[in-house]
PASEBA-1860 file (N, C-alpha, C; in nm, 3 decimals):
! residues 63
1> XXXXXXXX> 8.921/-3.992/12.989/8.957/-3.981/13.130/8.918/-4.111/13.202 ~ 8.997/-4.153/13.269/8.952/-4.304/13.333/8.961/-4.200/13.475 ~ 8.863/-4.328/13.552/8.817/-4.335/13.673/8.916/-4.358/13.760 ~ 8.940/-4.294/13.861/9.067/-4.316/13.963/9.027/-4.467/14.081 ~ 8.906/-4.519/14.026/8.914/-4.672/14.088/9.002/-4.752/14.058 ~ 8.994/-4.773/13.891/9.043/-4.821/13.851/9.218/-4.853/13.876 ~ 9.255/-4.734/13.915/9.414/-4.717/13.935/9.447/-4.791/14.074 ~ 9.509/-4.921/14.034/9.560/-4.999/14.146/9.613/-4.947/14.273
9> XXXXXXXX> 9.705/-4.811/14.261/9.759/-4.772/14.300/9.684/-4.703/14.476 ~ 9.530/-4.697/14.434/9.426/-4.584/14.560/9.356/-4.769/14.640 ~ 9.458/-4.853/14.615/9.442/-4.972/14.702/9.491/-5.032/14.840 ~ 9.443/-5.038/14.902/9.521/-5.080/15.023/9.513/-5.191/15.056 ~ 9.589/-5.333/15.037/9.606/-5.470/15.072/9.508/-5.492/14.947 ~ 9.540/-5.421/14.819/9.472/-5.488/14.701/9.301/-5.470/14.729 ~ 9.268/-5.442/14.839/9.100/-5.479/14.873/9.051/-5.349/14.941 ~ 9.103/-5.245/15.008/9.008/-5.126/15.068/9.016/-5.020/14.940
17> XXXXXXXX> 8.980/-4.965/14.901/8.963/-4.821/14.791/9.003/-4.676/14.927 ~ 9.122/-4.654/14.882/9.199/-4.515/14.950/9.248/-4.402/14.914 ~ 9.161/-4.326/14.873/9.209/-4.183/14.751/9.145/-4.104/14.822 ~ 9.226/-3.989/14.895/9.174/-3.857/14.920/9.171/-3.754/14.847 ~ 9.178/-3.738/14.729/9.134/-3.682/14.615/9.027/-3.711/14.575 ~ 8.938/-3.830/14.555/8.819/-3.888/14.520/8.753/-3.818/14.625 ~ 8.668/-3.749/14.649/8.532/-3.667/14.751/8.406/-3.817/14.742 ~ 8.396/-3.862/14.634/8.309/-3.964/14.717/8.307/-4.078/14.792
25> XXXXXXXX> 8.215/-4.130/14.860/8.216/-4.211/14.987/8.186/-4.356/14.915 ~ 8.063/-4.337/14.856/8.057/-4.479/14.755/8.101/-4.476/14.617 ~ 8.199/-4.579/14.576/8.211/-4.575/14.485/8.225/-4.738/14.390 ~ 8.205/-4.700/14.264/8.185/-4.878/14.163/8.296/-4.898/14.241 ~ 8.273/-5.073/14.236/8.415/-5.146/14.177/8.480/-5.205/14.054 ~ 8.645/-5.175/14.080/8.685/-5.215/13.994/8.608/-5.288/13.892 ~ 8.585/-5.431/13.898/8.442/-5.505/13.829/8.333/-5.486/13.886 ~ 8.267/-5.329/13.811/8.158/-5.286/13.771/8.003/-5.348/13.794
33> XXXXXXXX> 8.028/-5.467/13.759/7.850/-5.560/13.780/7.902/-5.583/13.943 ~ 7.980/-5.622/14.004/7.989/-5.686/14.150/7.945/-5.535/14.248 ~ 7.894/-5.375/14.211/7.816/-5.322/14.296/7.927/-5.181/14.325 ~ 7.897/-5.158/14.478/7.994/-5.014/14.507/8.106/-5.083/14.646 ~ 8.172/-4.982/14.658/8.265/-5.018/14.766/8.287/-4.851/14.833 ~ 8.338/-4.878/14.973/8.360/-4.747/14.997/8.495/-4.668/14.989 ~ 8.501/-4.568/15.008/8.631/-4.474/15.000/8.657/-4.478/15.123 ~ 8.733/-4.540/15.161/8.801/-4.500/15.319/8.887/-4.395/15.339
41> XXXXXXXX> 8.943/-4.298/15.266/9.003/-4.198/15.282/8.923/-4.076/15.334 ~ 8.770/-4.089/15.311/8.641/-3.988/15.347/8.600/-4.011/15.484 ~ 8.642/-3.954/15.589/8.530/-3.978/15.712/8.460/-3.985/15.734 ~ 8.334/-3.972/15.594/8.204/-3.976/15.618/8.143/-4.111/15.577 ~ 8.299/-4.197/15.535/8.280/-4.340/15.555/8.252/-4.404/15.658 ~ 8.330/-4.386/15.736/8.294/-4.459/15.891/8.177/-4.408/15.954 ~ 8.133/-4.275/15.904/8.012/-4.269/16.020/7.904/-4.320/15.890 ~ 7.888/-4.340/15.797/7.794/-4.438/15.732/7.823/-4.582/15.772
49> XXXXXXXX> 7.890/-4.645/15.816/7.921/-4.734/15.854/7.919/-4.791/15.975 ~ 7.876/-4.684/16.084/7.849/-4.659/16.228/7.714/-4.648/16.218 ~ 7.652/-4.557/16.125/7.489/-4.551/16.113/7.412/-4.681/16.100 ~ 7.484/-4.767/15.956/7.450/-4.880/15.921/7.458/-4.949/16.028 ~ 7.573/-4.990/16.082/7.605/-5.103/16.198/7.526/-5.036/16.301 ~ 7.437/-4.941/16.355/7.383/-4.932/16.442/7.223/-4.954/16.431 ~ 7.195/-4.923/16.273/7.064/-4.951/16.329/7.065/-5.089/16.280 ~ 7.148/-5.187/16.230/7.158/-5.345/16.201/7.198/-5.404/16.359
57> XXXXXXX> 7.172/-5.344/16.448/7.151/-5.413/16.614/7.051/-5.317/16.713 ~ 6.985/-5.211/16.634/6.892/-5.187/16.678/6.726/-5.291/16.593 ~ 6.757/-5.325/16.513/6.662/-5.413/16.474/6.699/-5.533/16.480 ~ 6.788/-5.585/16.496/6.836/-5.728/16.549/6.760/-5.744/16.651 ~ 6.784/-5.639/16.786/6.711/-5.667/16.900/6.526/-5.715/16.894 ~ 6.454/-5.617/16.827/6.300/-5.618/16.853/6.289/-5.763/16.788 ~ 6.337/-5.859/16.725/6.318/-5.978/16.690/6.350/-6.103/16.808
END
């Protein structure tokens, strides 16, 4: 069974990962050693991504 990353096809402009079948939010990339990428088809992408980007300017500030 291969991994539905892999399938060019759950790509959007070759570079976002878009499968609403896939349930997870992080997932490898394609090349494996370069880390995770997210599923943008999951809404619980953007609010990890709202969490992140918020507290990366709530600690920006106290500096």
């Amino acid at each position: 069974m291969t991994d539905p990353v892999d399938d060019n096809t759950h790509y959007r402009w070759n570079t976002f990962y878009f499968n609403k079948e896939d349930k997870r939010i992080l997932v490898p990339k394609r090349a494996r050693w370069f880390g995770y990428t997210f599923n943008f088809a999951q809404p619980g992408t953007y609010l990890l991504i709202a969490v992140l980007l918020f507290c990366l300017f709530m600690f920006s500030r106290k500096a």
